[in-house]
N, C-alpha and C positions, 0 to 999 in steps of 0.2 A: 854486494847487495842484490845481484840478479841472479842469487840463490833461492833468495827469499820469496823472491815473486814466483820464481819456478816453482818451488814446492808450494805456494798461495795457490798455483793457477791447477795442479796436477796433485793436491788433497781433495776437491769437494769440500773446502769448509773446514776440514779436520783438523787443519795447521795448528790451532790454539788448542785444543782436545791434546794433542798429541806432545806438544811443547809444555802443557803441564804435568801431562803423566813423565816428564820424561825428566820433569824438574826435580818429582818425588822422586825417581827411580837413580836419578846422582844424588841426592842426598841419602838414599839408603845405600846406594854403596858407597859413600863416604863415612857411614853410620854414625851418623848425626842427628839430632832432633829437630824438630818445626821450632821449637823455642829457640834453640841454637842456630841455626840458619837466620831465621827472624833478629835474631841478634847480629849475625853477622854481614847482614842483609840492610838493617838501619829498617826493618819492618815491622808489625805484628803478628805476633804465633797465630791469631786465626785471619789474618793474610795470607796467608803461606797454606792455611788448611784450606783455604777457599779455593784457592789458587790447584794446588793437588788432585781436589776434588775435580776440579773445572767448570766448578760455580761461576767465575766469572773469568773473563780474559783478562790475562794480566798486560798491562801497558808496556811500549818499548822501556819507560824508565825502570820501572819494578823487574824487566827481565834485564835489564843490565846491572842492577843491583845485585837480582839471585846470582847471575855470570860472575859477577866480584869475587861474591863471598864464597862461590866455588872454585874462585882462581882459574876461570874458563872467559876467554873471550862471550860475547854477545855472540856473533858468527857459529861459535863453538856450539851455545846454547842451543840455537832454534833448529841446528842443525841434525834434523831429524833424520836423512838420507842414510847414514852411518850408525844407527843406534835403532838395534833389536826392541821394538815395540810388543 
């Protein structure tokens, strides 16, 4: 967990910007759809668009959902340090 705050304290804010682009960017390389993900997420397809976007911040519950249904840990998820933005 005190990854999370690291990368909270040494983003500027971006941390949620970044963890949704980064949501779309495994489900496009998974090549999958927002509808599909949204299904295997237990979500709705313009949840998932909102979320992409970065219309809004998605919650710890909804990122452990997307984590699921991409057979990625939570940890794995937010885990911006390792993943070409």
């Amino acid at each position: 967990m005190y990854i999370i705050i690291d990368i909270m304290i040494n983003n500027n804010g971006n941390l949620s910007k970044k963890i949704c682009k980064k949501i779309r960017l495994e489900r496009l390389k998974r090549n999958i759809s927002q509808e599909k993900l949204a299904e295997l997420a237990n979500l709705s397809r313009p949840t998932i668009g909102t979320i992409e976007r970065a219309e809004v911040s998605p919650t710890i519950e909804t990122i452990e959902k997307i984590a699921n249904a991409f057979d990625m840990t939570f940890l794995e998820l937010v885990d911006i340090t390792k993943f070409e933005l």
